[in-house]
N, C-alpha and C positions, 0 to 999 in steps of 0.2 A: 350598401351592406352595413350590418351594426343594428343595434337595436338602438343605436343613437339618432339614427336616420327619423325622416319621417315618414309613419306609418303607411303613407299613401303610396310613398315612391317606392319602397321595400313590397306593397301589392302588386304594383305596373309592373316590375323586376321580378317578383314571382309568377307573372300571365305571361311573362316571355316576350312582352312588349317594348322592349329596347334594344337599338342598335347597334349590336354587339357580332364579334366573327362567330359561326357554331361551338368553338373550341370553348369561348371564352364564355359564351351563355350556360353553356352546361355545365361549367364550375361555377355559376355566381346561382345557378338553378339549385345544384347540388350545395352549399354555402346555405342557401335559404331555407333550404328543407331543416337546416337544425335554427332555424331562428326560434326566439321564446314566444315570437307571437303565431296560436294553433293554426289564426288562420290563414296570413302568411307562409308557415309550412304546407297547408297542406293544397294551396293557391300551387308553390313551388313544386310538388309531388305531384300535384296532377297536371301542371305542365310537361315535367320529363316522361310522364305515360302519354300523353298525348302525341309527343313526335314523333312525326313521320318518317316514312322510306329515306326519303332525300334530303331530309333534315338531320337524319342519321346517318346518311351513306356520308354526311360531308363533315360532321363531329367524330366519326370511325377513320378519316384518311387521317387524321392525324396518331401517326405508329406512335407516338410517349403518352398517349393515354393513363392515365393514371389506373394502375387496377381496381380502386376500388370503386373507382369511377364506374367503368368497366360493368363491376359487380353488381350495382344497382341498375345500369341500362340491362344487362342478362335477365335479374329478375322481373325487371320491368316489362321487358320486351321480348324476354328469352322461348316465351312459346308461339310467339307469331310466325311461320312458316316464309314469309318473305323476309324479314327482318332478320332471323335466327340465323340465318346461313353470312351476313356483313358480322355479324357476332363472332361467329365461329371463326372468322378469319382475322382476329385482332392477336398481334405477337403479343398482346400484353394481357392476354387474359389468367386469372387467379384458378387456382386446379378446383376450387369450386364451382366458379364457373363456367369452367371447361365440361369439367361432368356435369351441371347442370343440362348443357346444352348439347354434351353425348346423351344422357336420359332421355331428351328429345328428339335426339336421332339426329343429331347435326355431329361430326366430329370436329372438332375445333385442330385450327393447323398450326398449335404449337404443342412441343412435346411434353409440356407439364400436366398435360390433360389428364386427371385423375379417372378410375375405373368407373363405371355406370354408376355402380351400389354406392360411390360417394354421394351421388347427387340428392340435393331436398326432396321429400317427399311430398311438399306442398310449394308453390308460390309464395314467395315472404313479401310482404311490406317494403317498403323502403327503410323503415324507421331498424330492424331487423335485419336487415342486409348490412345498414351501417355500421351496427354496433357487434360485428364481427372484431372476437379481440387474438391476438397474436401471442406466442410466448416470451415475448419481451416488457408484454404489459406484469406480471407479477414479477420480475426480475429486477434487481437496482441498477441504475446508468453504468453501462460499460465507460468509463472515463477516456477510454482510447478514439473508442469509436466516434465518441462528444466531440474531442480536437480534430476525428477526422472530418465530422458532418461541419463543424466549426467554419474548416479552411474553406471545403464546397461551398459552404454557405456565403462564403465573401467575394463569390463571384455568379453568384444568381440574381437575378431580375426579381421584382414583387412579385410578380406573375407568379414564377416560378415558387418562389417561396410560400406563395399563399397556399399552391398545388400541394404542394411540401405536409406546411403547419396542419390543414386540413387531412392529411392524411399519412403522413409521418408513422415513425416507430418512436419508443418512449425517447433516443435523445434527443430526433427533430424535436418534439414536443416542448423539451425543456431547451432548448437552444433559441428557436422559435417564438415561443412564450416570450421573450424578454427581447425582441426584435422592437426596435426602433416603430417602424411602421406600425400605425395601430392596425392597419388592417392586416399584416399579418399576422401581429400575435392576436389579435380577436378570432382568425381564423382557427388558428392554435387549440383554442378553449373547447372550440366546436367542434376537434376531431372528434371523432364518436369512441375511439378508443381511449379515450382522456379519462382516469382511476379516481377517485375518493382520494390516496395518497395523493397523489400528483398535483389534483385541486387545492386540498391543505398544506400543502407546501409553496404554491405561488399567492396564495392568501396572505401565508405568513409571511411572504417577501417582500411585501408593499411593494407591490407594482403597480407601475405609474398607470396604465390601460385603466381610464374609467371603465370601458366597453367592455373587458374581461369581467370586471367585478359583476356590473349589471349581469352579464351572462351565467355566473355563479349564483346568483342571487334568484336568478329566475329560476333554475333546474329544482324542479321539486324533491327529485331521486338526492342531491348532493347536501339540501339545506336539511336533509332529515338525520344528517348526521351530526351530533351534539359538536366535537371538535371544532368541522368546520363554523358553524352558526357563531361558537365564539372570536374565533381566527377573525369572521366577518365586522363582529362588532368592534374589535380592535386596530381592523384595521381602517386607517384614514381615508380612503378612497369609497369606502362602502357609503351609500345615499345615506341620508342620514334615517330616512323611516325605515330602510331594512336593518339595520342597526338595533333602533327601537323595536322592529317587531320581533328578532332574533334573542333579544335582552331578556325581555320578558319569559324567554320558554329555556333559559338557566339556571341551575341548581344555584342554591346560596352560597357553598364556596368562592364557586366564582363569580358570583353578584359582591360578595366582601372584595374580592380580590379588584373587580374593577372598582368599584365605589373608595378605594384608596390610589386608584391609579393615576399618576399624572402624566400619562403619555396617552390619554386619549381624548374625546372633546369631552367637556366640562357639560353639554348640554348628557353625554350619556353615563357619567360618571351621578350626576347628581340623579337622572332617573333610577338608575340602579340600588342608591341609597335608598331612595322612595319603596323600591319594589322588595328589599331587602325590609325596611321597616313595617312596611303591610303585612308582609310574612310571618313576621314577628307578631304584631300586633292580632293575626289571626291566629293564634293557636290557641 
């Protein structure tokens, strides 16, 4: 996992060709589906449409399914007529879910099952399934609940926390984010409910995850916003050419304001003077 990996092995891992339990393929399946490279994702995406009855019946015995896990196998598989009824009977299903798969005609056998008229009107994508957000994504960190997911946290396995980082509420995210393991906090980056705030704020933390940054750096939705793109060049851990390509698309305030700066590298401090003096020079 990572985009640090190499490309081949991140493909073999998306065909689902590696010796993993069901539980643990369908999170590194689901993990992959947000990699920055298309065709990696969608290698990942159309492994989890492709499995089967008994490849499912044996990733469903496990009751802590992750719901949003969950979410993407419903839409994935949620109107197959053999399939939909192992769906229906998962405790952990999302009241989306659940009405997805009453709209189907299946009743799902937990009580959160929202009314028919919730259900989608279409089949969504994966890519749309994931990036379902919560009301905790525009809300600021409840600091209670941080020290409570804190303590949890200090007695969870990788595994777990990878489960976690990938699909967390905003404090896992920010508790997560700054986990030791890279592979958990890389996971971190890649929940899908992961804000524009959230992004500019572990930018500006200098954290140590190369993996993170690369992942920031590839989302095209996050580098179009000006804030972040500077945060990136300031910060140490950014590659050094997305730095350079980030520089270039900065107003001149902050082209002065780096071009006197000595807390960043001297290789971007002096382009910035160049790209400031062209500017000049072209008017």
């Amino acid at each position: 996992m990572g985009a640090d990996k190499p490309r081949e092995n991140r493909l073999l891992a998306a065909s689902g060709r590696v010796p993993l339990p069901p539980g643990d393929l369908v999170l590194l399946l689901y993990y992959l589906c947000h990699d920055p490279d298309q065709e990696v994702k969608r290698q990942a995406m159309g492994t989890l449409r492709s499995l089967d009855r008994t490849q499912l019946e044996r990733i469903l015995s496990d009751r802590e399914l992750h719901p949003q896990i969950l979410d993407a196998l419903v839409q994935l598989h949620g109107k197959k007529p053999d399939i939909a009824p192992l769906l229906a009977g998962h405790p952990n299903l999302s009241d989306k879910a659940a009405a997805f798969l009453h709209a189907q005609g299946f009743a799902a056998a937990t009580p959160q099952a929202a009314p028919p008229h919730a259900a989608p009107h279409k089949e969504h994508d994966l890519e749309e399934v994931d990036e379902t957000t919560g009301p905790d994504d525009d809300e600021p960190i409840d600091e209670e609940e941080y020290q409570s997911k804190y303590q949890l946290a200090q007695s969870m396995g990788v595994s777990d926390k990878i489960k976690m980082a990938m699909t967390g509420d905003k404090e896992w995210r920010a508790l997560l984010i700054k986990d030791n393991n890279k592979l958990v906090s890389g996971a971190a980056i890649k929940n899908p409910r992961m804000t524009e705030s959230e992004v500019l704020t572990i930018v500006k933390s200098q954290i140590q995850n190369d993996e993170v940054i690369r992942v920031i750096c590839a989302n095209k939705d996050w580098i179009k916003n000006a804030q972040i793109r500077k945060a990136l060049v300031e910060n140490h851990k950014t590659p050094l050419p997305n730095a350079l390509r980030f520089l270039g698309t900065l107003g001149e305030k902050d082209l002065a304001n780096l071009a006197k700066s000595k807390n960043i590298n001297t290789i971007i401090a002096n382009q910035a003077r160049k790209i400031l003096l062209s500017k000049k020079e072209n008017r």
